[in-house]
C-alpha positions as CSV (number, residue, x, y, z in Angstrom):
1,X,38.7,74.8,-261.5
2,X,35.9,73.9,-258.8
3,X,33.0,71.3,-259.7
4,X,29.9,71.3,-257.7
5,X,26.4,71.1,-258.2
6,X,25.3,74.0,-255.6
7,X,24.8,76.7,-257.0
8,X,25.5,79.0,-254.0
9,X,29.2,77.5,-253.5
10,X,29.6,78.0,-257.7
11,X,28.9,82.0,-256.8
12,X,30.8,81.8,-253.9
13,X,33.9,80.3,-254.6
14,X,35.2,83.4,-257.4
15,X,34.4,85.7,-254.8
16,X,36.5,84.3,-252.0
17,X,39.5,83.7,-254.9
18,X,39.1,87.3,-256.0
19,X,39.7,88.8,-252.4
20,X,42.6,86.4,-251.5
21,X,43.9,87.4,-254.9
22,X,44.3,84.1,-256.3
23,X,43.5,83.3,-260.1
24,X,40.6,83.3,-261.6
25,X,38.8,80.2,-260.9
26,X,36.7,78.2,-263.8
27,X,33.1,76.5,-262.5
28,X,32.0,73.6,-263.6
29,X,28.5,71.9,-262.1
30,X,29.0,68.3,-262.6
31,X,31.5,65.9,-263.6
32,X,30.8,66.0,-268.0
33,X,31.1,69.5,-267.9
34,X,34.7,69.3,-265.8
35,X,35.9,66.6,-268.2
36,X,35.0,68.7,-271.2
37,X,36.8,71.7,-269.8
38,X,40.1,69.5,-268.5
39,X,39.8,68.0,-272.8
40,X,40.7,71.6,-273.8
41,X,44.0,71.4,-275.3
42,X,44.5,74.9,-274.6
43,X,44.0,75.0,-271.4
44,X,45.9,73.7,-268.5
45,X,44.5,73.7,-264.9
46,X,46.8,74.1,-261.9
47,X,44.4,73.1,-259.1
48,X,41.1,71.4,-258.7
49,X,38.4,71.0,-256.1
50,X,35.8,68.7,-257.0
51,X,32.7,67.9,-254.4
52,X,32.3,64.5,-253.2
53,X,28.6,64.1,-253.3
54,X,27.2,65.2,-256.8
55,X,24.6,63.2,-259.4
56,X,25.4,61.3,-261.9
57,X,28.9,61.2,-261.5
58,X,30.2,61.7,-257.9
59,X,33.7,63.4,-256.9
60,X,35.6,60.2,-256.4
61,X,34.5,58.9,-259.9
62,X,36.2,62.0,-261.4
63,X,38.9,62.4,-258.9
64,X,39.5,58.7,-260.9
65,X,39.3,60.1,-264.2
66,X,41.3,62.9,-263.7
67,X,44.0,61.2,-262.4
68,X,43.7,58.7,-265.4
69,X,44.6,61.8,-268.0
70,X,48.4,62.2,-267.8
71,X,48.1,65.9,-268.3
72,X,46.5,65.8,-264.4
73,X,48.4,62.7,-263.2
74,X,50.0,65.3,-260.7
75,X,48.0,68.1,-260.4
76,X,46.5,69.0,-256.8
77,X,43.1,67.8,-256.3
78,X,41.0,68.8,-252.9
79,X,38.0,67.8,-252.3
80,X,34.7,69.8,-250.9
81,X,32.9,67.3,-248.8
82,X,30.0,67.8,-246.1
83,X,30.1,63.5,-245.1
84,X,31.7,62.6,-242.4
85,X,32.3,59.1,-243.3
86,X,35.4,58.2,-242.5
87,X,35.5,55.4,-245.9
88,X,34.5,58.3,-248.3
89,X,37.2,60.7,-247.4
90,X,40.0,57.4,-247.7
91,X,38.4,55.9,-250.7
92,X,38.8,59.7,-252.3
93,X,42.2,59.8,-251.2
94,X,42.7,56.2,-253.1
95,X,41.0,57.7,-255.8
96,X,44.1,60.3,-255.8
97,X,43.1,63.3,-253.8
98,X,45.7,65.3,-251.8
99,X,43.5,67.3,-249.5
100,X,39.7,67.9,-248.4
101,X,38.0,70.6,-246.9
102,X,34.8,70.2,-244.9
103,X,31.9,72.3,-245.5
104,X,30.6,74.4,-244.0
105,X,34.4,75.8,-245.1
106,X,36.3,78.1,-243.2
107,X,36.9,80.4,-246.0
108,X,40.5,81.8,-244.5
109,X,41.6,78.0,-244.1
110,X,40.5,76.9,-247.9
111,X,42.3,79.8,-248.7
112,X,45.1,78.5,-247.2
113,X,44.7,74.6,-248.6
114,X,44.5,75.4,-252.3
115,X,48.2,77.9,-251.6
116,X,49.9,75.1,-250.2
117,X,48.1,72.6,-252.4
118,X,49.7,74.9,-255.2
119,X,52.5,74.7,-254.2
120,X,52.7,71.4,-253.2
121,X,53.3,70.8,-257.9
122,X,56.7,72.1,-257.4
123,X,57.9,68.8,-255.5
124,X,55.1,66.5,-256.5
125,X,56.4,66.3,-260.1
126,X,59.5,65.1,-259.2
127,X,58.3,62.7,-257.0
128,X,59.0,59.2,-259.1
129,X,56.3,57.2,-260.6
130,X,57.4,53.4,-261.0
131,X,56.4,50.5,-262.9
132,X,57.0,46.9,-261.6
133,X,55.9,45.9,-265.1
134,X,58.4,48.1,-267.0
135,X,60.8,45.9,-268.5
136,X,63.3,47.7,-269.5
137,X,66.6,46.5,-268.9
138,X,68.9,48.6,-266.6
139,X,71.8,48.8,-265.0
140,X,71.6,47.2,-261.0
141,X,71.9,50.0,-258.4
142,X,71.6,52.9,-261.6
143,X,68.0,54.5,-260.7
144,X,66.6,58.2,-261.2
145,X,65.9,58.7,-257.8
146,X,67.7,58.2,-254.5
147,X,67.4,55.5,-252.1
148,X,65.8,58.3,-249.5
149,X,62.9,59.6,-252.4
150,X,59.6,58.8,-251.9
151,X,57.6,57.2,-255.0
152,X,55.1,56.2,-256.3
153,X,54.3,52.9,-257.5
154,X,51.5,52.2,-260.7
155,X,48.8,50.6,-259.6
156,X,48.7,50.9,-255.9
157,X,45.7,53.6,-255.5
158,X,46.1,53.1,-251.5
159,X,49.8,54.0,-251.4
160,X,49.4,57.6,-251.8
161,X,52.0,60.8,-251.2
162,X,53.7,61.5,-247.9
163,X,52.1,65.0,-248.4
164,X,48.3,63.3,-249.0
165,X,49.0,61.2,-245.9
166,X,49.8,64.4,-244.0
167,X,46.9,66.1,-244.5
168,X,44.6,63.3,-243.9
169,X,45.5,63.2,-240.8
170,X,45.9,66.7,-240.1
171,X,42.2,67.2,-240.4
172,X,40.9,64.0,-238.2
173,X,38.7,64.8,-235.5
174,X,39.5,64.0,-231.7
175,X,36.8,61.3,-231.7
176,X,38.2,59.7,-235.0
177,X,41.9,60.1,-233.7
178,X,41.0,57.9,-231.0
179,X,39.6,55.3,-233.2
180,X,43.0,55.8,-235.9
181,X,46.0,53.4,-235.2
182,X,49.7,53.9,-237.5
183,X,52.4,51.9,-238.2
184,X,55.6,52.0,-239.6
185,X,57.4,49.2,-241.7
186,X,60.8,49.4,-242.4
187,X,62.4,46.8,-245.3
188,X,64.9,45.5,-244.3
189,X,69.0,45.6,-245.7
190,X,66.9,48.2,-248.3
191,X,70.9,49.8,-249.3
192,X,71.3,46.4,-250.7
193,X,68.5,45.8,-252.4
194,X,68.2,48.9,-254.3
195,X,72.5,48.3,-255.1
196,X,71.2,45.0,-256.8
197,X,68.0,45.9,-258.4
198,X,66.6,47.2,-261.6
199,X,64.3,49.9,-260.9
200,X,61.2,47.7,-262.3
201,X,62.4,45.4,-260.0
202,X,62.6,48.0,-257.3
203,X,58.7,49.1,-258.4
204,X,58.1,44.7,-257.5
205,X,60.2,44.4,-254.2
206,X,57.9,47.5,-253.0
207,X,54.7,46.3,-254.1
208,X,54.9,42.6,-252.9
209,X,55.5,44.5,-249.2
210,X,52.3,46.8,-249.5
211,X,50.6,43.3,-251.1
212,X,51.8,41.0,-247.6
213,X,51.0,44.1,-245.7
214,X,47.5,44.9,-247.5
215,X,46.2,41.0,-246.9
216,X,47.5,40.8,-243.7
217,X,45.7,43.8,-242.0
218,X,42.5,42.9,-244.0
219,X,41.0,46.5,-243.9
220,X,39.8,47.8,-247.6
221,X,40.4,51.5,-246.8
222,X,43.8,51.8,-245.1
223,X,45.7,54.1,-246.9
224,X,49.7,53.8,-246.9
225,X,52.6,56.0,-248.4
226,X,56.4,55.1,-249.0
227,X,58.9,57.3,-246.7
228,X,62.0,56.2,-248.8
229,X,64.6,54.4,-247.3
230,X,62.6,51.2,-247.3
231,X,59.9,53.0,-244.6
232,X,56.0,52.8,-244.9
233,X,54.0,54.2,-243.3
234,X,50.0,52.5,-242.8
235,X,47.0,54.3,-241.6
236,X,44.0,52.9,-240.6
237,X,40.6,53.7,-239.0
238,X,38.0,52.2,-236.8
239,X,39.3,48.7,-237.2
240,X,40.8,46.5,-234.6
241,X,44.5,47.4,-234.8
242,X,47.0,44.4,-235.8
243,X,48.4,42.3,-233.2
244,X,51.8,42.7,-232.7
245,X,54.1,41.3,-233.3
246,X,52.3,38.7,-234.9
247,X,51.6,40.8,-237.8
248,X,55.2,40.9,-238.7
249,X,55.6,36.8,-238.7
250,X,52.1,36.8,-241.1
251,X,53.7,39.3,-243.7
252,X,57.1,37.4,-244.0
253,X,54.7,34.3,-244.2
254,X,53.1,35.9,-247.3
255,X,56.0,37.6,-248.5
256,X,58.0,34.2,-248.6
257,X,55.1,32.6,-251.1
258,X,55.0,35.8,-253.4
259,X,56.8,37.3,-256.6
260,X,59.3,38.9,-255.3
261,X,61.7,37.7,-257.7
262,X,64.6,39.3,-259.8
263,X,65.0,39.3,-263.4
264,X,67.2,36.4,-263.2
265,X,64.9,33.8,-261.4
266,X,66.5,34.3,-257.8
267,X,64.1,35.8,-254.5
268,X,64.9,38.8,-253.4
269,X,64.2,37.7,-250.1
270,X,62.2,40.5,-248.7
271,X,61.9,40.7,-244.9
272,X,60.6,43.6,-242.7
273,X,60.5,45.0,-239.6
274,X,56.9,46.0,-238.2
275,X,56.4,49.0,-235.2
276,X,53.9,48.5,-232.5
277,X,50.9,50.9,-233.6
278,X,50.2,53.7,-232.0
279,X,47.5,56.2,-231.7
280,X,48.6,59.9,-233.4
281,X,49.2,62.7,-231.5
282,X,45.8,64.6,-230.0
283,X,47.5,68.2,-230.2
284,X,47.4,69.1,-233.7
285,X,50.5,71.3,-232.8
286,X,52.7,69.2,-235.2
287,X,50.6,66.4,-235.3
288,X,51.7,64.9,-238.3
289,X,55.8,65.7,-237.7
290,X,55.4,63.8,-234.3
291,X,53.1,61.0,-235.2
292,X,54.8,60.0,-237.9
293,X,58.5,60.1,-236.1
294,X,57.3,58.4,-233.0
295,X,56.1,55.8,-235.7
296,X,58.8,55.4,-237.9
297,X,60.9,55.5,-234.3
298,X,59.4,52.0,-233.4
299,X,60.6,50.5,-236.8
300,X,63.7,51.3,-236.4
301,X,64.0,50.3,-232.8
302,X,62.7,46.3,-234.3
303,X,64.8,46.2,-236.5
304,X,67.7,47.1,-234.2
305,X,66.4,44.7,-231.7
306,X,66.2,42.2,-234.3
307,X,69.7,42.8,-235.6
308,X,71.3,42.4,-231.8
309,X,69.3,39.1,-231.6
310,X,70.7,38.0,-234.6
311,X,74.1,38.5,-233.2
312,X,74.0,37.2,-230.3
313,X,72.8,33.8,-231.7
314,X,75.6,33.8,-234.7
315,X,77.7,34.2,-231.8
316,X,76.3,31.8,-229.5
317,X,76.6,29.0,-232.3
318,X,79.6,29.9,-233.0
319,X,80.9,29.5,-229.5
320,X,79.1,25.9,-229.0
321,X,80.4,24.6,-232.4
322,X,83.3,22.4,-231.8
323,X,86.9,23.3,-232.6
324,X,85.4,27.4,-232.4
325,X,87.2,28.7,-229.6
326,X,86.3,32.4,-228.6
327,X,89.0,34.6,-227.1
Protein backbone atom coordinates (compact mmCIF):
# COMPACT_ATOMS: atom_id res chain seq x y z
CA UNK A 1 0.00 0.00 0.00
CA UNK A 2 1.38 3.68 -0.77
CA UNK A 3 -0.04 6.79 1.16
CA UNK A 4 0.38 10.19 -0.26
CA UNK A 5 -1.50 13.16 -0.83
CA UNK A 6 -0.16 13.92 -4.52
CA UNK A 7 -2.22 12.95 -6.74
CA UNK A 8 0.26 12.44 -9.53
CA UNK A 9 2.59 9.96 -7.44
CA UNK A 10 -1.07 8.06 -6.47
CA UNK A 11 -1.35 7.56 -10.55
CA UNK A 12 2.07 6.88 -10.86
CA UNK A 13 2.96 4.49 -8.50
CA UNK A 14 0.39 1.31 -10.06
CA UNK A 15 2.00 2.03 -13.20
CA UNK A 16 5.57 1.63 -12.32
CA UNK A 17 4.45 -1.76 -10.10
CA UNK A 18 2.52 -3.00 -13.11
CA UNK A 19 5.69 -2.90 -15.46
CA UNK A 20 8.14 -4.31 -12.84
CA UNK A 21 5.54 -6.92 -12.30
CA UNK A 22 5.13 -6.48 -8.73
CA UNK A 23 1.56 -6.84 -7.00
CA UNK A 24 -1.04 -4.77 -7.23
CA UNK A 25 -0.52 -1.82 -5.10
CA UNK A 26 -3.52 -0.24 -2.82
CA UNK A 27 -3.53 3.90 -2.62
CA UNK A 28 -4.47 5.57 0.08
CA UNK A 29 -4.25 9.73 0.24
CA UNK A 30 -3.72 10.41 3.83
CA UNK A 31 -3.06 8.79 6.96
CA UNK A 32 -7.29 7.93 8.11
CA UNK A 33 -7.78 6.39 4.95
CA UNK A 34 -4.39 4.04 5.36
CA UNK A 35 -5.47 3.18 8.91
CA UNK A 36 -8.97 2.22 7.82
CA UNK A 37 -7.51 0.00 5.08
CA UNK A 38 -4.58 -1.65 7.51
CA UNK A 39 -8.13 -2.28 10.18
CA UNK A 40 -9.37 -4.70 7.40
CA UNK A 41 -9.31 -7.95 8.91
CA UNK A 42 -9.22 -9.50 5.61
CA UNK A 43 -6.60 -8.03 4.35
CA UNK A 44 -2.95 -8.20 5.06
CA UNK A 45 -0.36 -5.78 3.53
CA UNK A 46 3.21 -6.91 2.81
CA UNK A 47 4.87 -3.60 2.26
CA UNK A 48 4.16 0.06 2.77
CA UNK A 49 5.45 3.43 1.59
CA UNK A 50 4.00 6.21 3.36
CA UNK A 51 5.16 10.09 2.49
CA UNK A 52 6.71 11.98 5.09
CA UNK A 53 5.16 15.31 4.54
CA UNK A 54 1.30 15.01 4.36
CA UNK A 55 -1.72 17.17 6.30
CA UNK A 56 -3.18 16.32 9.08
CA UNK A 57 -1.38 13.38 9.91
CA UNK A 58 2.28 13.31 8.58
CA UNK A 59 4.22 9.94 7.64
CA UNK A 60 6.10 9.60 10.86
CA UNK A 61 2.81 9.86 12.95
CA UNK A 62 1.61 6.83 11.00
CA UNK A 63 4.87 5.09 10.49
CA UNK A 64 4.10 5.27 14.67
CA UNK A 65 0.79 3.86 14.45
CA UNK A 66 1.54 1.29 12.22
CA UNK A 67 4.18 -0.09 14.08
CA UNK A 68 1.86 0.06 17.24
CA UNK A 69 -0.69 -2.64 15.39
CA UNK A 70 0.99 -6.06 15.96
CA UNK A 71 -0.30 -7.32 12.70
CA UNK A 72 2.56 -4.57 11.11
CA UNK A 73 5.02 -4.72 14.07
CA UNK A 74 7.32 -6.17 11.25
CA UNK A 75 6.22 -5.40 8.07
CA UNK A 76 8.54 -3.18 5.71
CA UNK A 77 7.89 0.38 5.78
CA UNK A 78 9.78 2.95 3.29
CA UNK A 79 9.24 6.15 3.20
CA UNK A 80 8.71 8.83 0.10
CA UNK A 81 10.33 11.94 1.30
CA UNK A 82 11.42 15.17 -0.76
CA UNK A 83 13.18 16.98 2.76
CA UNK A 84 16.40 16.79 3.16
CA UNK A 85 16.55 17.19 6.79
CA UNK A 86 18.79 15.16 8.15
CA UNK A 87 16.36 14.84 11.80
CA UNK A 88 13.21 13.98 9.73
CA UNK A 89 14.62 11.03 7.86
CA UNK A 90 16.23 9.70 11.73
CA UNK A 91 13.27 10.60 13.62
CA UNK A 92 11.18 8.33 10.80
CA UNK A 93 13.64 5.73 11.19
CA UNK A 94 12.83 5.97 15.27
CA UNK A 95 9.41 6.02 14.33
CA UNK A 96 10.23 2.38 12.71
CA UNK A 97 11.03 2.79 9.09
CA UNK A 98 13.46 0.50 7.27
CA UNK A 99 14.11 2.47 4.16
CA UNK A 100 13.37 5.90 2.27
CA UNK A 101 13.51 6.99 -1.07
CA UNK A 102 13.94 10.55 -2.16
CA UNK A 103 11.83 12.16 -4.66
CA UNK A 104 12.18 12.95 -7.30
CA UNK A 105 12.51 8.77 -7.31
CA UNK A 106 14.52 6.98 -9.52
CA UNK A 107 11.85 4.65 -10.59
CA UNK A 108 14.43 1.58 -11.43
CA UNK A 109 16.00 2.06 -7.80
CA UNK A 110 12.43 2.17 -5.87
CA UNK A 111 11.86 -0.71 -7.86
CA UNK A 112 14.60 -2.19 -6.39
CA UNK A 113 14.00 -0.90 -2.56
CA UNK A 114 10.43 -2.22 -2.05
CA UNK A 115 12.07 -6.13 -3.64
CA UNK A 116 14.63 -6.17 -1.12
CA UNK A 117 12.43 -4.38 1.43
CA UNK A 118 10.18 -7.58 0.59
CA UNK A 119 12.23 -9.63 1.21
CA UNK A 120 13.91 -8.32 3.90
CA UNK A 121 10.12 -10.07 6.14
CA UNK A 122 11.68 -13.44 5.67
CA UNK A 123 14.56 -12.59 8.37
CA UNK A 124 13.01 -9.70 10.11
CA UNK A 125 10.36 -11.91 11.72
CA UNK A 126 12.64 -13.92 13.31
CA UNK A 127 14.58 -11.32 14.51
CA UNK A 128 13.77 -11.38 18.56
CA UNK A 129 11.70 -8.75 20.22
CA UNK A 130 12.56 -8.48 24.00
CA UNK A 131 10.98 -7.19 27.09
CA UNK A 132 13.16 -6.07 30.05
CA UNK A 133 9.81 -5.82 31.84
CA UNK A 134 8.77 -9.46 31.09
CA UNK A 135 8.81 -11.23 34.18
CA UNK A 136 8.65 -14.37 33.50
CA UNK A 137 10.77 -16.65 35.21
CA UNK A 138 13.36 -18.63 33.17
CA UNK A 139 16.01 -20.78 33.13
CA UNK A 140 19.74 -18.64 33.23
CA UNK A 141 21.59 -19.05 29.92
CA UNK A 142 18.09 -20.91 28.23
CA UNK A 143 17.03 -17.98 25.63
CA UNK A 144 15.25 -18.36 22.07
CA UNK A 145 17.91 -16.80 20.30
CA UNK A 146 21.65 -17.10 20.16
CA UNK A 147 24.23 -15.04 21.72
CA UNK A 148 25.30 -13.77 17.92
CA UNK A 149 21.21 -12.67 16.95
CA UNK A 150 20.41 -9.31 16.75
CA UNK A 151 17.13 -8.03 18.66
CA UNK A 152 15.23 -5.97 19.40
CA UNK A 153 14.47 -4.40 22.56
CA UNK A 154 10.62 -2.78 23.60
CA UNK A 155 10.73 0.52 24.02
CA UNK A 156 13.91 1.70 22.52
CA UNK A 157 12.53 3.46 19.11
CA UNK A 158 16.32 4.62 18.39
CA UNK A 159 17.74 1.07 18.48
CA UNK A 160 16.51 -0.01 15.21
CA UNK A 161 17.47 -3.19 12.79
CA UNK A 162 20.99 -3.79 11.51
CA UNK A 163 19.23 -3.83 8.08
CA UNK A 164 17.39 -0.13 8.80
CA UNK A 165 20.88 1.06 9.91
CA UNK A 166 22.23 -0.17 6.57
CA UNK A 167 20.26 1.58 4.52
CA UNK A 168 20.35 4.73 6.22
CA UNK A 169 23.53 5.10 5.49
CA UNK A 170 23.57 3.69 2.24
CA UNK A 171 21.68 6.69 0.98
CA UNK A 172 23.72 9.62 2.89
CA UNK A 173 25.03 12.22 0.71
CA UNK A 174 28.90 13.04 0.37
CA UNK A 175 28.28 16.33 2.16
CA UNK A 176 26.25 14.60 5.05
CA UNK A 177 28.89 11.66 5.21
CA UNK A 178 31.36 14.16 6.08
CA UNK A 179 29.38 15.53 8.80
CA UNK A 180 28.30 11.54 10.13
CA UNK A 181 30.63 9.97 12.78
CA UNK A 182 30.05 5.85 13.99
CA UNK A 183 31.02 3.94 16.80
CA UNK A 184 31.05 0.69 17.92
CA UNK A 185 30.50 -0.55 21.58
CA UNK A 186 31.25 -3.91 22.52
CA UNK A 187 29.84 -5.31 26.19
CA UNK A 188 32.04 -6.69 27.74
CA UNK A 189 32.54 -10.73 29.05
CA UNK A 190 28.84 -10.72 27.11
CA UNK A 191 29.27 -15.14 26.98
CA UNK A 192 28.87 -14.68 30.54
CA UNK A 193 26.30 -12.59 30.97
CA UNK A 194 23.91 -14.05 28.66
CA UNK A 195 25.08 -17.85 30.59
CA UNK A 196 23.71 -16.12 33.80
CA UNK A 197 20.81 -14.21 32.69
CA UNK A 198 17.09 -14.49 32.19
CA UNK A 199 16.21 -13.23 28.96
CA UNK A 200 14.09 -10.18 30.60
CA UNK A 201 17.17 -9.62 32.30
CA UNK A 202 19.13 -9.83 29.09
CA UNK A 203 16.29 -7.20 27.49
CA UNK A 204 17.68 -4.87 31.02
CA UNK A 205 21.56 -5.45 30.77
CA UNK A 206 21.08 -4.18 26.94
CA UNK A 207 18.95 -1.32 27.57
CA UNK A 208 20.86 0.26 30.59
CA UNK A 209 24.03 0.28 27.86
CA UNK A 210 21.93 2.13 25.04
CA UNK A 211 20.53 4.30 28.33
CA UNK A 212 24.53 5.27 29.60
CA UNK A 213 25.29 5.50 25.95
CA UNK A 214 22.11 7.70 24.93
CA UNK A 215 22.85 10.38 27.97
CA UNK A 216 26.22 10.37 27.40
CA UNK A 217 26.39 11.40 23.68
CA UNK A 218 23.45 13.91 24.35
CA UNK A 219 22.27 13.94 20.71
CA UNK A 220 18.16 13.24 20.37
CA UNK A 221 18.36 11.73 16.91
CA UNK A 222 21.26 9.15 16.92
CA UNK A 223 20.04 6.13 15.87
CA UNK A 224 21.77 2.77 17.19
CA UNK A 225 21.22 -1.09 16.35
CA UNK A 226 22.39 -4.28 18.33
CA UNK A 227 25.05 -6.51 16.20
CA UNK A 228 24.71 -9.53 18.68
CA UNK A 229 27.51 -10.63 20.54
CA UNK A 230 27.33 -7.68 22.86
CA UNK A 231 28.22 -5.12 19.77
CA UNK A 232 26.40 -1.74 19.01
CA UNK A 233 26.64 0.07 16.67
CA UNK A 234 25.76 4.31 17.08
CA UNK A 235 25.17 6.69 14.31
CA UNK A 236 25.15 10.12 14.47
CA UNK A 237 24.93 13.31 12.38
CA UNK A 238 26.09 16.85 12.44
CA UNK A 239 27.00 16.92 16.06
CA UNK A 240 30.35 17.19 17.60
CA UNK A 241 31.57 13.54 17.75
CA UNK A 242 32.36 12.20 21.48
CA UNK A 243 35.64 12.55 22.86
CA UNK A 244 37.38 9.59 23.17
CA UNK A 245 38.16 7.87 25.29
CA UNK A 246 36.50 9.92 27.66
CA UNK A 247 33.25 8.79 26.57
CA UNK A 248 33.91 5.31 27.69
CA UNK A 249 34.90 6.37 31.47
CA UNK A 250 31.32 8.65 31.41
CA UNK A 251 29.19 5.51 30.31
CA UNK A 252 30.72 3.12 33.04
CA UNK A 253 30.17 6.31 35.34
CA UNK A 254 26.42 6.12 34.51
CA UNK A 255 26.20 2.56 34.05
CA UNK A 256 27.59 1.98 37.68
CA UNK A 257 24.53 4.23 39.21
CA UNK A 258 21.86 2.43 37.01
CA UNK A 259 19.46 -0.77 37.14
CA UNK A 260 21.33 -3.08 35.92
CA UNK A 261 20.44 -5.56 38.34
CA UNK A 262 19.49 -9.35 38.33
CA UNK A 263 16.40 -10.84 39.57
CA UNK A 264 18.15 -11.69 42.70
CA UNK A 265 19.26 -8.11 43.89
CA UNK A 266 23.00 -8.57 42.74
CA UNK A 267 24.61 -5.84 39.70
CA UNK A 268 25.32 -7.28 36.79
CA UNK A 269 28.25 -5.21 36.52
CA UNK A 270 28.01 -3.96 33.07
CA UNK A 271 31.23 -2.58 31.53
CA UNK A 272 32.08 -1.67 27.84
CA UNK A 273 34.50 -1.09 25.54
CA UNK A 274 34.02 2.12 23.25
CA UNK A 275 35.82 2.54 19.46
CA UNK A 276 37.34 5.78 18.41
CA UNK A 277 34.64 7.13 15.84
CA UNK A 278 35.19 7.31 12.55
CA UNK A 279 33.85 8.85 9.50
CA UNK A 280 32.05 6.06 6.97
CA UNK A 281 33.39 5.13 3.94
CA UNK A 282 32.93 7.84 0.84
CA UNK A 283 32.72 5.08 -1.90
CA UNK A 284 29.40 3.65 -1.65
CA UNK A 285 31.03 0.46 -3.19
CA UNK A 286 30.26 -1.47 0.12
CA UNK A 287 29.90 1.33 2.13
CA UNK A 288 28.04 -0.13 4.78
CA UNK A 289 30.04 -3.76 4.91
CA UNK A 290 33.27 -1.62 5.44
CA UNK A 291 32.14 1.04 7.63
CA UNK A 292 30.60 -0.94 9.85
CA UNK A 293 33.74 -3.59 10.15
CA UNK A 294 36.29 -0.90 10.38
CA UNK A 295 33.93 0.15 13.32
CA UNK A 296 33.20 -2.82 15.11
CA UNK A 297 37.30 -3.47 14.37
CA UNK A 298 38.10 -0.61 16.83
CA UNK A 299 35.96 -2.25 19.60
CA UNK A 300 37.38 -5.07 19.57
CA UNK A 301 40.87 -3.80 19.34
CA UNK A 302 39.84 -1.69 23.14
CA UNK A 303 38.80 -4.29 24.56
CA UNK A 304 41.82 -6.32 23.71
CA UNK A 305 43.97 -3.51 24.72
CA UNK A 306 42.09 -3.29 27.80
CA UNK A 307 42.29 -7.04 28.53
CA UNK A 308 46.41 -6.97 28.13
CA UNK A 309 46.48 -4.02 30.51
CA UNK A 310 44.64 -5.84 32.83
CA UNK A 311 47.15 -8.53 32.83
CA UNK A 312 49.97 -7.01 32.98
CA UNK A 313 48.94 -5.23 36.26
CA UNK A 314 47.35 -8.66 37.94
CA UNK A 315 50.73 -9.66 37.17
CA UNK A 316 52.67 -6.83 38.25
CA UNK A 317 50.88 -7.04 41.81
CA UNK A 318 51.38 -10.18 41.96
CA UNK A 319 55.10 -10.01 41.49
CA UNK A 320 55.49 -6.97 44.21
CA UNK A 321 53.29 -8.78 46.86
CA UNK A 322 55.51 -10.29 49.37
CA UNK A 323 56.09 -14.03 49.74
CA UNK A 324 54.85 -14.12 45.55
CA UNK A 325 57.77 -15.28 43.86
CA UNK A 326 57.58 -15.47 39.97
CA UNK A 327 59.55 -18.10 38.14
Amino acid sequence: MAVDDDPLILDLLPLVFKQADLPDITLASNGSAALNHLADPDVEYDCLLLDVEMPEMDGITLCERIRALPRYRNTPILMLTSVTDHKRIESAFAAGANDYITKPFDVKEMVTRVRVARRMTETTDLVPRLDPLDQIVAEPGHHAFDLADPVRISHLNQLILPFSLGNYLSQLSRRRLDACTIFATKVEDIDGLFARCQTHEFAIALTEVVDAISEVVDCPHMLMTYQGDGVFLSIMQGSEPPQWPEIEDKVHAVLDQGAALFDDGTSMGLSVSIGNPITPNASRNQRVKKTFDRAIGRAMMREKSKAKLGRASAAARKATTPGVHLV
